[in-house]
N, CA, C and O of each residue as an XYZ file, in Angstrom:
660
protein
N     -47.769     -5.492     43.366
C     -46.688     -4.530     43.254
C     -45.422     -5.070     43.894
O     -45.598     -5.974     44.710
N     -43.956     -4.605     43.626
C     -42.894     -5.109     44.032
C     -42.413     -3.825     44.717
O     -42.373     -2.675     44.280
N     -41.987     -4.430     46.144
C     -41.678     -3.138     46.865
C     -41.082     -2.327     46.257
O     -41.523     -1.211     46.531
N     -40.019     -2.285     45.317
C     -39.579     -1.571     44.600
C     -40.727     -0.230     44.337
O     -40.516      0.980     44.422
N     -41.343     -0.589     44.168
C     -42.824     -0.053     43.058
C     -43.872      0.230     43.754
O     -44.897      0.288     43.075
N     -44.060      0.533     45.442
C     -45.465      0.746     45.928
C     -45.770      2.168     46.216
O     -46.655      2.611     46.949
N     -44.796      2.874     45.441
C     -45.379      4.569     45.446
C     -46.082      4.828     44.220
O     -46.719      5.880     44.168
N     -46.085      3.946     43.072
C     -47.289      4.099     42.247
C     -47.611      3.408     41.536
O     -46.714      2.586     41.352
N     -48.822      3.135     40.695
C     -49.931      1.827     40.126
C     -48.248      1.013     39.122
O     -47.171      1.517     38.803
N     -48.751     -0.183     38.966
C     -48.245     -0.876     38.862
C     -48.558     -1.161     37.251
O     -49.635     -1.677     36.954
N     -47.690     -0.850     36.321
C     -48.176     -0.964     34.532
C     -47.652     -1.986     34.424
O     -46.777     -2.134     35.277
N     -47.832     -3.268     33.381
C     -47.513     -3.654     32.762
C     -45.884     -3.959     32.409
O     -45.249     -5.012     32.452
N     -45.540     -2.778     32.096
C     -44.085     -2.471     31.604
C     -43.250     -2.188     32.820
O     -42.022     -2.113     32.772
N     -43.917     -2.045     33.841
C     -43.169     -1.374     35.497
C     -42.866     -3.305     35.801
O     -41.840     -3.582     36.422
N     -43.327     -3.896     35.568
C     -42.630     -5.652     35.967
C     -42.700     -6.456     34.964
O     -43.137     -7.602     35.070
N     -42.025     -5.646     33.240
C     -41.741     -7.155     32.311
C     -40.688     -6.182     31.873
O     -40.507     -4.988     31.634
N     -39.814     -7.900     31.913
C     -38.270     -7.714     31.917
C     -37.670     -6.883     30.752
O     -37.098     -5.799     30.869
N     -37.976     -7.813     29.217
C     -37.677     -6.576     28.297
C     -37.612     -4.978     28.615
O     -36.589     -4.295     28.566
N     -39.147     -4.447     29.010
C     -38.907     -2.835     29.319
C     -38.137     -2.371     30.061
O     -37.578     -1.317     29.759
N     -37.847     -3.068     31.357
C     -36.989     -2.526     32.097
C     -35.873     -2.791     31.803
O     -35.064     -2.211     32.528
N     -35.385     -3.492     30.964
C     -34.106     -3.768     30.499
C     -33.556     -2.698     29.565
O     -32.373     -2.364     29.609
N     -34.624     -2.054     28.538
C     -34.611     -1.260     28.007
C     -34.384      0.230     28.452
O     -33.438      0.969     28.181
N     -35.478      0.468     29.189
C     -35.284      1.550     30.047
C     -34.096      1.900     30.845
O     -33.549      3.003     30.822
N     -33.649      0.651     31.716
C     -32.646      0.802     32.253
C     -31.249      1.204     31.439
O     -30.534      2.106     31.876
N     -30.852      0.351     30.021
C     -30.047      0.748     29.465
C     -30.259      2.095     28.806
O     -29.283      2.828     28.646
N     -31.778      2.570     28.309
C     -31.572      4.281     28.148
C     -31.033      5.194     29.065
O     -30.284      6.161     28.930
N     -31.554      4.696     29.981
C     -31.231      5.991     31.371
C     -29.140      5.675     31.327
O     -28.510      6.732     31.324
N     -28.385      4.544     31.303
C     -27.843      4.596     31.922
C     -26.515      4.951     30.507
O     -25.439      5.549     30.527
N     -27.042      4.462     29.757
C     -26.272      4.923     27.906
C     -26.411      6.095     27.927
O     -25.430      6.838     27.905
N     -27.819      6.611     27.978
C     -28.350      8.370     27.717
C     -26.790      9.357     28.504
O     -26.215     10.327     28.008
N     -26.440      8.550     30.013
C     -25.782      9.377     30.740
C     -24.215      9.499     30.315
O     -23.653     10.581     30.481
N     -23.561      8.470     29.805
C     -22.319      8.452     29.183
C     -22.761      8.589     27.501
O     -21.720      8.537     26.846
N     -23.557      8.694     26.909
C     -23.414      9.066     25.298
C     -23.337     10.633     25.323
O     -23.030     11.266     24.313
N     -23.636     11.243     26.549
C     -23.402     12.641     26.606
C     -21.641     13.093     26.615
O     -21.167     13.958     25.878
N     -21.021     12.454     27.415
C     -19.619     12.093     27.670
C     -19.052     11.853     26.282
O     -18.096     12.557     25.958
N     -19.627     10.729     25.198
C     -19.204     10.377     23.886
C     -19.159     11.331     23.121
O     -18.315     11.598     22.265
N     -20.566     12.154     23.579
C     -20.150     13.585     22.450
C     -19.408     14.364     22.484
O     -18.935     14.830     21.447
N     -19.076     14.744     23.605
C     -18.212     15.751     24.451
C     -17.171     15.240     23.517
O     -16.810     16.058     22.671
N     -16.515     13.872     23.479
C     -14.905     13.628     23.320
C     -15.426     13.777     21.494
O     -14.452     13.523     20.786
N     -15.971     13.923     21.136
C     -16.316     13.969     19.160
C     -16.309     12.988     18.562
O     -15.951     12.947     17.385
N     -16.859     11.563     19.493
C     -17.668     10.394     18.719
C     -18.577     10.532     18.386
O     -18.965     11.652     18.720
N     -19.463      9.872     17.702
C     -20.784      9.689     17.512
C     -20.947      8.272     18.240
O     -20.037      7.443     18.224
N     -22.128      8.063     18.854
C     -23.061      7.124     19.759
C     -22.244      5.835     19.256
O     -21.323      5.316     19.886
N     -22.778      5.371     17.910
C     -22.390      4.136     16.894
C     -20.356      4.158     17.017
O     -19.590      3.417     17.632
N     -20.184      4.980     16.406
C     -18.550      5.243     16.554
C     -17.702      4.866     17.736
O     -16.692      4.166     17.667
N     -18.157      5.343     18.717
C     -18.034      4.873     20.003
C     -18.315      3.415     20.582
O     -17.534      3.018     21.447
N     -19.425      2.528     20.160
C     -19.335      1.341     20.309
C     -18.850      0.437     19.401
O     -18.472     -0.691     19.719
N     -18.839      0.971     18.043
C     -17.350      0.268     17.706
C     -15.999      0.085     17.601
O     -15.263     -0.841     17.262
N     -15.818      1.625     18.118
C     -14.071      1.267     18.716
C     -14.046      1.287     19.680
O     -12.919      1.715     19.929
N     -15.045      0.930     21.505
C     -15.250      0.318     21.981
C     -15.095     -1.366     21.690
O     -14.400     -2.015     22.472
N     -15.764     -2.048     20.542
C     -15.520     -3.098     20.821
C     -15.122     -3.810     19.823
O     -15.574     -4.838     19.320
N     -13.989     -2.987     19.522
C     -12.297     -3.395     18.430
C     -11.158     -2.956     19.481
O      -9.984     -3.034     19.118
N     -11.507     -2.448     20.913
C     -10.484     -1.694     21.758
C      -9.744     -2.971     22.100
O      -8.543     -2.914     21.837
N     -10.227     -4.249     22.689
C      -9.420     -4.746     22.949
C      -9.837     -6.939     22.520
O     -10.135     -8.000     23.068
N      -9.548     -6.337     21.245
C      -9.793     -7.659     19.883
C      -8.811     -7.629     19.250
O      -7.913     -6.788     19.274
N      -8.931     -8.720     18.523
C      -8.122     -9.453     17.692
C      -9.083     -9.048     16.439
O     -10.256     -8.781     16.701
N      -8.620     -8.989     15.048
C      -9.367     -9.046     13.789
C     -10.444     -9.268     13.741
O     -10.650    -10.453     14.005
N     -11.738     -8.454     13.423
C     -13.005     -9.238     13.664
C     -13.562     -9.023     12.342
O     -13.018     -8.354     11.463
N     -14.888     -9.740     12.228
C     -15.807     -9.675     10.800
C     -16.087     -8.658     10.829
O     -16.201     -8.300     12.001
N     -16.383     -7.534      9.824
C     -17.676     -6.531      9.812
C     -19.058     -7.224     10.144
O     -19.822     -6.345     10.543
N     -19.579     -8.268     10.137
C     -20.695     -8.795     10.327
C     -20.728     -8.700     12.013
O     -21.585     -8.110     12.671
N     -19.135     -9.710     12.722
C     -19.410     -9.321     14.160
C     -19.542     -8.152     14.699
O     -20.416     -7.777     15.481
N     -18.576     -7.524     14.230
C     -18.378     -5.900     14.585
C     -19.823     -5.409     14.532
O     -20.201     -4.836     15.555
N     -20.771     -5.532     13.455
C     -22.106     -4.726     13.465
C     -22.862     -5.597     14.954
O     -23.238     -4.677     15.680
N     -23.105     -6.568     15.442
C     -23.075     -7.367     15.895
C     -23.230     -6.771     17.264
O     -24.184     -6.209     17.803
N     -21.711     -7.128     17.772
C     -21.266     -6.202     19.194
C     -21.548     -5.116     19.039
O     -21.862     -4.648     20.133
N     -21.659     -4.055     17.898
C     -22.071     -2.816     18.343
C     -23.479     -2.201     18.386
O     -23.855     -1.079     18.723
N     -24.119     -3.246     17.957
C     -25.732     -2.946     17.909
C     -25.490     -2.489     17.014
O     -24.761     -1.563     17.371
N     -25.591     -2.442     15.768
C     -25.723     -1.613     14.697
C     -26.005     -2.167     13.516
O     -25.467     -3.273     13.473
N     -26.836     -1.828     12.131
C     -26.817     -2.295     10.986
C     -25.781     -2.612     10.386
O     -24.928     -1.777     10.689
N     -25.186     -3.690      9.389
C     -24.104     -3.626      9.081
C     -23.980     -2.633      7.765
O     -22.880     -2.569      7.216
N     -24.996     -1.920      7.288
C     -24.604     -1.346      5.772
C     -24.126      0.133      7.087
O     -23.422      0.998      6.566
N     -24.354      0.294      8.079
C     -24.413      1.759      8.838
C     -22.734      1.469      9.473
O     -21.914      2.342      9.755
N     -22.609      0.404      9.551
C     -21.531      0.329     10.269
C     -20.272      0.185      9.068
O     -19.253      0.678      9.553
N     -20.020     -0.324      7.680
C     -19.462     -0.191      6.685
C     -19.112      0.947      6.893
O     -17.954      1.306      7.106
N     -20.555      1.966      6.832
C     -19.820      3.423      6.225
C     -19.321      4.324      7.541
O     -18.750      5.378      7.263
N     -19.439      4.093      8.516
C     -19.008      4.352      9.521
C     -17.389      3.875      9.750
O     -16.582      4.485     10.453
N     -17.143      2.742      9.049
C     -15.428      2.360      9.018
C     -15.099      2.839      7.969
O     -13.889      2.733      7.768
N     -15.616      3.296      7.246
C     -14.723      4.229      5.464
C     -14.294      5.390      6.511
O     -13.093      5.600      6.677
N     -15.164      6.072      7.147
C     -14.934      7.121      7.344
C     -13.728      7.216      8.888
O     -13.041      8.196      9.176
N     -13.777      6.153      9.500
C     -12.768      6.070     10.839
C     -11.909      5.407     10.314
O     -10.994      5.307     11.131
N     -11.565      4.658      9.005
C     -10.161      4.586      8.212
C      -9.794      5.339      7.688
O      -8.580      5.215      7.528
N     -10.392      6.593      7.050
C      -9.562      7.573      6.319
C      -9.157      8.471      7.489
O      -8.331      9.332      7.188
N      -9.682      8.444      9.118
C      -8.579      9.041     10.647
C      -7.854      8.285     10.376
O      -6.782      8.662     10.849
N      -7.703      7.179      9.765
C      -6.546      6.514     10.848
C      -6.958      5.555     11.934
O      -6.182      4.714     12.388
N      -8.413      5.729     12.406
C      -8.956      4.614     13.591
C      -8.611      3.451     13.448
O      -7.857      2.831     14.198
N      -9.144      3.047     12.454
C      -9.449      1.210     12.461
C      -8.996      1.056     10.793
O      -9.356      1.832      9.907
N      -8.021     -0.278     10.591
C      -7.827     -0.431      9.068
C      -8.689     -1.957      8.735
O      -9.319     -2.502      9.642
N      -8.657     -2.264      8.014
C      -9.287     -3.325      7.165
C      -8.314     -4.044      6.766
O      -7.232     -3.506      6.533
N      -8.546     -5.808      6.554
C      -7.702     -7.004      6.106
C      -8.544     -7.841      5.888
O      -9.739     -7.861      6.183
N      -7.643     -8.865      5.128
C      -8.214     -9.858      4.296
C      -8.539    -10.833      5.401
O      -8.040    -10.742      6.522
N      -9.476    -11.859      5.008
C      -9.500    -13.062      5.929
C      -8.611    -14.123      5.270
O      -8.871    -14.486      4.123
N      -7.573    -14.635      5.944
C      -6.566    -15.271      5.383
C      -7.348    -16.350      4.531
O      -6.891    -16.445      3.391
N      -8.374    -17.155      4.792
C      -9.311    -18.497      4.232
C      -9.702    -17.945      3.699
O      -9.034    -18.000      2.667
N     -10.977    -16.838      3.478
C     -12.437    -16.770      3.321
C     -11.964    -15.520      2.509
O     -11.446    -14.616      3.166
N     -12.063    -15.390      1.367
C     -11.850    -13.944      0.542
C     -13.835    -13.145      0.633
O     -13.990    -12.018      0.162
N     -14.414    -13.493      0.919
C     -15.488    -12.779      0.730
C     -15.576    -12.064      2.350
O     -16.709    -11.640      2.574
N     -14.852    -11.912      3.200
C     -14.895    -11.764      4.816
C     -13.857    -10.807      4.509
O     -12.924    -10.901      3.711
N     -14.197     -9.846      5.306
C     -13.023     -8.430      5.444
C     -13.086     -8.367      6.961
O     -14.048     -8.493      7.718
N     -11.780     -8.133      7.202
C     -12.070     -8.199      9.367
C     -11.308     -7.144      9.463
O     -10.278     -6.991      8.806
N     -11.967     -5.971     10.666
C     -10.935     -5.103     10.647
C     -10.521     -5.062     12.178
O     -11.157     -5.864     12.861
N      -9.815     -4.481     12.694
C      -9.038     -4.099     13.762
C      -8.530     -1.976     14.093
O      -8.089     -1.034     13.434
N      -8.819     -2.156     14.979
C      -8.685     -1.154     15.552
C      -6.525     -0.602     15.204
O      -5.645     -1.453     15.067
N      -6.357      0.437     15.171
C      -4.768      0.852     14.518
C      -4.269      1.537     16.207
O      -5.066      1.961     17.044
N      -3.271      1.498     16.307
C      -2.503      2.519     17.860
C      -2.886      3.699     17.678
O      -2.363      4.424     18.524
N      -3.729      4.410     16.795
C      -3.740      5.894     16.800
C      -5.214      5.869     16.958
O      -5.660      6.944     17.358
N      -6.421      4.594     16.678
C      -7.624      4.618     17.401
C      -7.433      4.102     18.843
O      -8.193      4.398     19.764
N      -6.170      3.169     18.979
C      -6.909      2.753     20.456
C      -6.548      4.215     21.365
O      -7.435      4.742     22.036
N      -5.427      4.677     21.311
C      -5.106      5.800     21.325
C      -6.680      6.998     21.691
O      -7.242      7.272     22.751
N      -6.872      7.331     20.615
C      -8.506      8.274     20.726
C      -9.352      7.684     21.220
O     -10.325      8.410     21.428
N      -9.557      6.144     21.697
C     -10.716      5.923     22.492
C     -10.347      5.586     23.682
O     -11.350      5.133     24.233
N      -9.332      5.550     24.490
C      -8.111      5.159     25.756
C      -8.825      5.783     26.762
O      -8.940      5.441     27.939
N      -9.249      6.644     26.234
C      -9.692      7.855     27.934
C     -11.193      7.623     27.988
O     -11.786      7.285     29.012
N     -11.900      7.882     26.516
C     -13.528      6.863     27.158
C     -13.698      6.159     27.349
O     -14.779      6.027     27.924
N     -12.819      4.836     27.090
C     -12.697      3.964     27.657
C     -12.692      4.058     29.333
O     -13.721      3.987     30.005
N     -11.309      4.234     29.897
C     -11.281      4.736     31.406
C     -12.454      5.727     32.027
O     -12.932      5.412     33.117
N     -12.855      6.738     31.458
C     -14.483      7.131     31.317
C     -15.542      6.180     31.536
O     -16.195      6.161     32.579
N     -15.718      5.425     30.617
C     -17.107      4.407     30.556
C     -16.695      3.474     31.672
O     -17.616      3.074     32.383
N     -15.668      3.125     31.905
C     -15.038      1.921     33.550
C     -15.438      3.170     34.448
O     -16.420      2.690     35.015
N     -15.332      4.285     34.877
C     -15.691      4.852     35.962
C     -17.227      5.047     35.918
O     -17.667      4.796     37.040
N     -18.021      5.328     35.229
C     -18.968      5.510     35.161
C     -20.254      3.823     35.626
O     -21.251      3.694     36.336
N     -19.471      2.923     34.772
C     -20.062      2.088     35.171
C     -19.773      1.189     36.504
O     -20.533      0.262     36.784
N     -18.582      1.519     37.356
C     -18.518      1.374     38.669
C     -19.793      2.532     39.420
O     -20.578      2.107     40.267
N     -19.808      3.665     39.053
C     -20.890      4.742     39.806
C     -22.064      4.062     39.569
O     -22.993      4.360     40.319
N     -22.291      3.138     38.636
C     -23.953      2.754     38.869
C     -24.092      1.708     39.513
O     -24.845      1.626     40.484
N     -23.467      0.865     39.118
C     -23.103     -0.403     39.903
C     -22.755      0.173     41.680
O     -23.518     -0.275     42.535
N     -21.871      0.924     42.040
C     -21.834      1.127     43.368
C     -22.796      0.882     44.429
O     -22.721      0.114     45.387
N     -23.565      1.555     44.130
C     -24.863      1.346     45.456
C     -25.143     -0.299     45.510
O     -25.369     -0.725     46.643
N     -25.155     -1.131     44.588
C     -25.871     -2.489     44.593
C     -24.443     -3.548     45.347
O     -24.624     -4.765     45.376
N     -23.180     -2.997     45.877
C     -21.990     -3.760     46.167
C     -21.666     -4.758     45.107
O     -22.589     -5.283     44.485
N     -20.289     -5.090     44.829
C     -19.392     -5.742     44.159
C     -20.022     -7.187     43.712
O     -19.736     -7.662     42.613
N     -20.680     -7.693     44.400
C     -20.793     -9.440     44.440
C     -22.322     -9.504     43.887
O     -22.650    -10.360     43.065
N     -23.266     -8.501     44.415
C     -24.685     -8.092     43.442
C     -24.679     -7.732     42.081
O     -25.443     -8.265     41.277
N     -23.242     -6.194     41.532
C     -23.115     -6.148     40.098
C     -22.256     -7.286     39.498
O     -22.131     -7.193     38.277
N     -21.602     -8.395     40.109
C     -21.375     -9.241     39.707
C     -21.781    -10.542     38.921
O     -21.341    -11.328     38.082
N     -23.077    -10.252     39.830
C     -24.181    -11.532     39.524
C     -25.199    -10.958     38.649
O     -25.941    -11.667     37.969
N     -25.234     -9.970     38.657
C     -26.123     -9.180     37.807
C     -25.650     -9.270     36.088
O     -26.345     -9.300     35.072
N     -24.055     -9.300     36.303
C     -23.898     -9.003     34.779
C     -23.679    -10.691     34.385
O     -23.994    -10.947     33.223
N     -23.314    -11.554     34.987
C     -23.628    -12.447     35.027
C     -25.115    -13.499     34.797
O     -25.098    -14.560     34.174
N     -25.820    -13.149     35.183
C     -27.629    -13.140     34.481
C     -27.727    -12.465     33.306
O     -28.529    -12.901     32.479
N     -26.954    -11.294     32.996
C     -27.250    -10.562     32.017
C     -26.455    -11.618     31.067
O     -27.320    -12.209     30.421
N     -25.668    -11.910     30.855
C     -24.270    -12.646     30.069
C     -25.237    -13.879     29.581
O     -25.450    -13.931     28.370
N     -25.953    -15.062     30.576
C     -26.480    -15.765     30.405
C     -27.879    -15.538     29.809
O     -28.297    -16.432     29.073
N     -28.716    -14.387     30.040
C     -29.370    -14.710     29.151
C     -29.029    -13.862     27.766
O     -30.094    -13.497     27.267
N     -28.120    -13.520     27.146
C     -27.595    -13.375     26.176
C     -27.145    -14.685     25.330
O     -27.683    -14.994     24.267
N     -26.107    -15.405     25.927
C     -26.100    -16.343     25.322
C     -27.402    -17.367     25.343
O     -27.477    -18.189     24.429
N     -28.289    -17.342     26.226
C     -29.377    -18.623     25.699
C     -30.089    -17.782     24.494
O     -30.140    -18.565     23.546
N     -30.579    -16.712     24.170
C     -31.001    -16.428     23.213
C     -30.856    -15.651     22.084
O     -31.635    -15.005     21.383
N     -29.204    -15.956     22.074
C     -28.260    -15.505     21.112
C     -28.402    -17.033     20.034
O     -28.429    -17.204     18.815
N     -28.477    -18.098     21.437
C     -28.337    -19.327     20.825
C     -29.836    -19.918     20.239
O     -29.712    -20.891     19.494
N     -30.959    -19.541     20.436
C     -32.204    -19.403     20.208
C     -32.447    -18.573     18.834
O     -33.330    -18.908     18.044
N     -31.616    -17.495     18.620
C     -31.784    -16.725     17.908
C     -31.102    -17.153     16.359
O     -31.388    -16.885     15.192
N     -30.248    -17.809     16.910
C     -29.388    -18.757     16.168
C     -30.281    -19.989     14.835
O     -30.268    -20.170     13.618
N     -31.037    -20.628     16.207
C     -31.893    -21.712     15.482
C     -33.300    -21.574     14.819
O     -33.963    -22.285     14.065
N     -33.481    -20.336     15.427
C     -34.327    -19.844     14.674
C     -34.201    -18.843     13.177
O     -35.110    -18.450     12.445
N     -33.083    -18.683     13.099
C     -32.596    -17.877     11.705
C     -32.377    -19.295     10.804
O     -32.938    -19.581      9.746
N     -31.197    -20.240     11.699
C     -31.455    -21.675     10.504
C     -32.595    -22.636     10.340
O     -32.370    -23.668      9.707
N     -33.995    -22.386     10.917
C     -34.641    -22.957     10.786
C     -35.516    -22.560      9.684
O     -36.085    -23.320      8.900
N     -35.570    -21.013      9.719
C     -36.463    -20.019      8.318
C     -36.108    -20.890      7.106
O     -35.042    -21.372      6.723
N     -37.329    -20.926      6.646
C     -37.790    -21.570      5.269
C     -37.124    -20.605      4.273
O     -37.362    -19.403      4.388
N     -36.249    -21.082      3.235
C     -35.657    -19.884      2.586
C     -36.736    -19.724      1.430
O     -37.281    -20.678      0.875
N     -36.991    -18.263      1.121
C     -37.796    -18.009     -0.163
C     -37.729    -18.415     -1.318
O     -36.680    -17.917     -1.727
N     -38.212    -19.065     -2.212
C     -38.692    -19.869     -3.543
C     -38.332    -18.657     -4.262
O     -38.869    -17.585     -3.981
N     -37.439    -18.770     -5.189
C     -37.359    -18.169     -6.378
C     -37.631    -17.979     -7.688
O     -37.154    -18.851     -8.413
N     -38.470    -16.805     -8.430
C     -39.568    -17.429     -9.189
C     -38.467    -17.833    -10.462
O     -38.870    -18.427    -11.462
């Protein structure tokens, strides 16, 4: 058992990293997606103009990407936050099959204050652990993102593509 953990039996999932990684981000999403509703996002909506708030033109492919989300869910999720006004759509100057969109002044606008919201909130969890611990923390987190972003990578170009009859 890890002192953390000696007030009760010790599962499996109580010391492997995935679950608690998981868990931890339910408990701590669960507490600000309540906040998201309040302001009249939806969960998905919210992490993508979250993370068009402060970008340059991105793919719909990245955009589904950063926001955790399917990309056919996240399409129709930008039809519908372009006809607000949120976020518009453009060409990729090279690549005509690539549409990148960007967030408009009247979405960054509507997401400005959950934004400042989600920064206070995530100082309150981080607090108890001091500045230089959530530092290093998101820092481990960052790194192992990229090693198996980059894993994830070589393993998508390594798949045998399917034979076509």
């Amino acid at each position: 058992m890890t002192s953390a953990q000696t007030s009760r039996p010790l599962h499996f999932t109580d010391d492997y990293l995935p679950a608690l990684l998981a868990l931890a981000s339910a408990l701590i999403s669960g507490e600000f997606h309540k906040v998201v509703r309040a302001h009249g996002f939806s969960v998905s909506e919210w992490r993508i103009m979250a993370s068009l708030a402060d970008s340059k033109p991105i793919s719909i492919g990245e955009l589904a990407h950063m926001a955790v989300a399917k990309q056919p869910t996240v399409t129709r999720l930008l039809d519908r936050m372009a006809a607000r006004g949120q976020i518009e759509r453009l060409r990729h100057e090279k690549d005509r099959r690539i549409t990148l969109v960007r967030i408009t002044p009247e979405g960054r606008r509507s997401v400005q204050q959950l934004i400042d919201l989600a920064r206070e909130h995530e100082r309150q969890v981080l607090e108890p652990f001091g500045l230089a611990r959530a530092e290093e923390l998101k820092k481990t987190l960052w790194q192992i993102v990229e090693l198996h972003s980059a894993k994830s990578r070589r393993d998508h170009d390594a798949e045998p593509v399917a034979a076509e009859d």
